[in-house]
VEXFI-646921 format. One record per atom (N, C-alpha, C): residue in three letters; x, y, z. Coordinates in pm, whole numbers, plus 50000, padded with zeros to 5 digits. Layout:
% VEXFI-646921
ALAXYZ...
% end
This chain:
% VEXFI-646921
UNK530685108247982UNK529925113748092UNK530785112848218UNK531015123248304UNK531655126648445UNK530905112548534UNK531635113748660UNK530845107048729UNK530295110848801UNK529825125248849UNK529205131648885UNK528005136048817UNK527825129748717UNK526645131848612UNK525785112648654UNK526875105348633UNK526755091448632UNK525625092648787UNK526165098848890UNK525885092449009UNK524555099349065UNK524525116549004UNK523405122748980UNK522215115948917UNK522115111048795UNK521435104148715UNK520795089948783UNK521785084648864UNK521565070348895UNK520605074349034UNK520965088849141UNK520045088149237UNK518965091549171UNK518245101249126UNK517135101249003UNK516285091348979UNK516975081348964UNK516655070648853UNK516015060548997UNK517035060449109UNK516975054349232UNK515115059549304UNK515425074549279UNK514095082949375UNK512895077849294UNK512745075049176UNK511435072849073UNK511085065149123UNK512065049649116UNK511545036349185UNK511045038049333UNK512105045049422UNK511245047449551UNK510265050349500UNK509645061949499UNK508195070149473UNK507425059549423UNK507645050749315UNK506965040749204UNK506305029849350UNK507905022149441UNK507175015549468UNK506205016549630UNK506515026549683UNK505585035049761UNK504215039549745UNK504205041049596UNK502695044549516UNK502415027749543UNK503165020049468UNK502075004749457UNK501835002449592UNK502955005649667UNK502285000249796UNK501075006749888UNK500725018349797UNK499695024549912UNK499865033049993UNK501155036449980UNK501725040250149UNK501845056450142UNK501985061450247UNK502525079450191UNK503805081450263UNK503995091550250UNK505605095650248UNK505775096250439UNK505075099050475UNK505265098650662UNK505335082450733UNK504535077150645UNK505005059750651UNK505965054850628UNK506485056550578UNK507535049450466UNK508695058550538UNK508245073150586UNK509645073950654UNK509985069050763UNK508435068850864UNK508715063150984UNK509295048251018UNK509035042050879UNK509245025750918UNK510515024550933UNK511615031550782UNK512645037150804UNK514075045250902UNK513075049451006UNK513375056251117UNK513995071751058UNK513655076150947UNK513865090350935UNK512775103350910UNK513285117150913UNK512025121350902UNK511155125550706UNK510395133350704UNK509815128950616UNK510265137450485UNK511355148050535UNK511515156050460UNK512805151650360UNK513515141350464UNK514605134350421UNK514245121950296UNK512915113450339UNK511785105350231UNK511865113350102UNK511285125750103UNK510955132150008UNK512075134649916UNK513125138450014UNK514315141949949UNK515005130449840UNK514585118349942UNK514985106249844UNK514325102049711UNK512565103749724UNK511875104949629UNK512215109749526UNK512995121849498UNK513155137349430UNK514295132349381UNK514985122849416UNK516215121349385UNK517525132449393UNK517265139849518UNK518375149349558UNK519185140249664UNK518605128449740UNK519475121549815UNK519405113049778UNK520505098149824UNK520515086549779UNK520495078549940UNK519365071850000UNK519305062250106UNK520595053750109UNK520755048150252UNK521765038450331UNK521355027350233UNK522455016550254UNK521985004650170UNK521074998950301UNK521145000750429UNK520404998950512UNK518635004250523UNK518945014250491UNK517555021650478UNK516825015450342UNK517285012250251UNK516775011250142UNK516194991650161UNK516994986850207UNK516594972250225UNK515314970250389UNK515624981350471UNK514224982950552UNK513324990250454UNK513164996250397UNK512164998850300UNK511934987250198UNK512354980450156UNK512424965050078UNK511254960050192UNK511644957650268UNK511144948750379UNK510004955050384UNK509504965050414UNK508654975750515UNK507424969950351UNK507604978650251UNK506824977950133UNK506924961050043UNK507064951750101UNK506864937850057UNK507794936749938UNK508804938149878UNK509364941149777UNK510644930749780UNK511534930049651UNK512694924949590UNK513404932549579UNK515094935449651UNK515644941649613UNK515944945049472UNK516184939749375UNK515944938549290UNK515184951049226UNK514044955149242UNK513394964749193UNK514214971149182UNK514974981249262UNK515584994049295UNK516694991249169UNK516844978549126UNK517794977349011UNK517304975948853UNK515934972948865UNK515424972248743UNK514754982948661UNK514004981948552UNK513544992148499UNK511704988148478UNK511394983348573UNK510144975948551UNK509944989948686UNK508344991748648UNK507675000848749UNK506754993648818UNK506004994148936UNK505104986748971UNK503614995349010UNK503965006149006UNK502465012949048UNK501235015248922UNK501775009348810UNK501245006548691UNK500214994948651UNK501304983748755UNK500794970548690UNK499354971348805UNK498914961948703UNK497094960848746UNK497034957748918UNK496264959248981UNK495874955049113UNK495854933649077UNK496034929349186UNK495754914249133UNK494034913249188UNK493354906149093UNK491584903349112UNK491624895549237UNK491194900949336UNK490284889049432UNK489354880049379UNK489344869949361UNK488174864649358UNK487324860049543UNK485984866449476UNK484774864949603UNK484094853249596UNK483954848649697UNK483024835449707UNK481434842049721UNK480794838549638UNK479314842149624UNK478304839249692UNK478554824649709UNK477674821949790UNK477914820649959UNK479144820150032UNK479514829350144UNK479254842550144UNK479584853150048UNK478974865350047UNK477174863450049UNK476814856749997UNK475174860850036UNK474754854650112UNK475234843150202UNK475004840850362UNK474764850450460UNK476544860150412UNK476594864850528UNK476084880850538UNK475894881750389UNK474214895450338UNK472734889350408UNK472624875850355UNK471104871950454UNK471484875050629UNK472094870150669UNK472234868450783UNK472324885550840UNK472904894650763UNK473024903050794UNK471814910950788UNK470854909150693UNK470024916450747UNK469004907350768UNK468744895650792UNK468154886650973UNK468144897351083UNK469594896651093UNK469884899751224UNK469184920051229UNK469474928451129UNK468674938051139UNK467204938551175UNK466574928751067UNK465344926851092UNK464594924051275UNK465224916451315UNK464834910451431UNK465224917851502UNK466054930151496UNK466494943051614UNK465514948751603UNK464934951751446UNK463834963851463UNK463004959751514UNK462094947751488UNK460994940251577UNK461374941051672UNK462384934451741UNK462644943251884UNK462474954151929UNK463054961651835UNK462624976051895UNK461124983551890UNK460274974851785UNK459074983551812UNK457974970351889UNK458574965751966UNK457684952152050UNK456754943051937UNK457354940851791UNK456344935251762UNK456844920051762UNK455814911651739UNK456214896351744UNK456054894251584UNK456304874451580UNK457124870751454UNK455654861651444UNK454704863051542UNK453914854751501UNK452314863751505UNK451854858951396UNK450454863551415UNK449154859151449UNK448234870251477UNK447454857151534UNK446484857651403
% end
């Protein structure tokens, strides 16, 4: 294989992982260029694998999207792997559901003058 095949292939291979880890991160292509400092058509271009990013640009994108350089070298994808589970505290969540609608309740009585006590 030429190395002009080699180096073709490798930006390709480079643009997937961008795109891959841009997807995990959430982000869209006007983000990810701006953090970068380029515009978005140039992002895309990198995506597509018709360009290959600065080693500069590519490690502010490391940074920008929470990432390991590393990725951009591996063959692991990340917009695949599962979301990680929050776990919710239950009974803080239904505090702050009572409380929440307390506090509704006692606006509307406010608002239509009625009281909390009867006679």
């Amino acid at each position: 294989m030429d190395k002009k095949t080699q180096i073709t292939i490798r930006t390709k291979k480079l643009g997937v992982l961008i795109r891959d880890a841009r997807m995990a991160a959430r982000r869209n292509i006007k983000e990810c260029a701006d953090a970068i400092g380029i515009k978005s058509g140039v992002f895309r271009a990198y995506e597509e694998g018709r360009k290959s990013p600065s080693l500069p640009e590519l490690e502010t994108l490391v940074y920008y999207l929470d990432l390991h350089i590393d990725h951009f070298w591996s063959r692991e994808i990340k917009s695949n792997a599962p979301l990680p589970i929050e776990t919710l505290d239950l009974s803080k969540l239904m505090a702050v559901r009572q409380r929440k609608i307390g506090a509704l309740l006692r606006q509307e009585r406010m608002n239509a003058s009625i009281s909390m006590i009867c006679g």
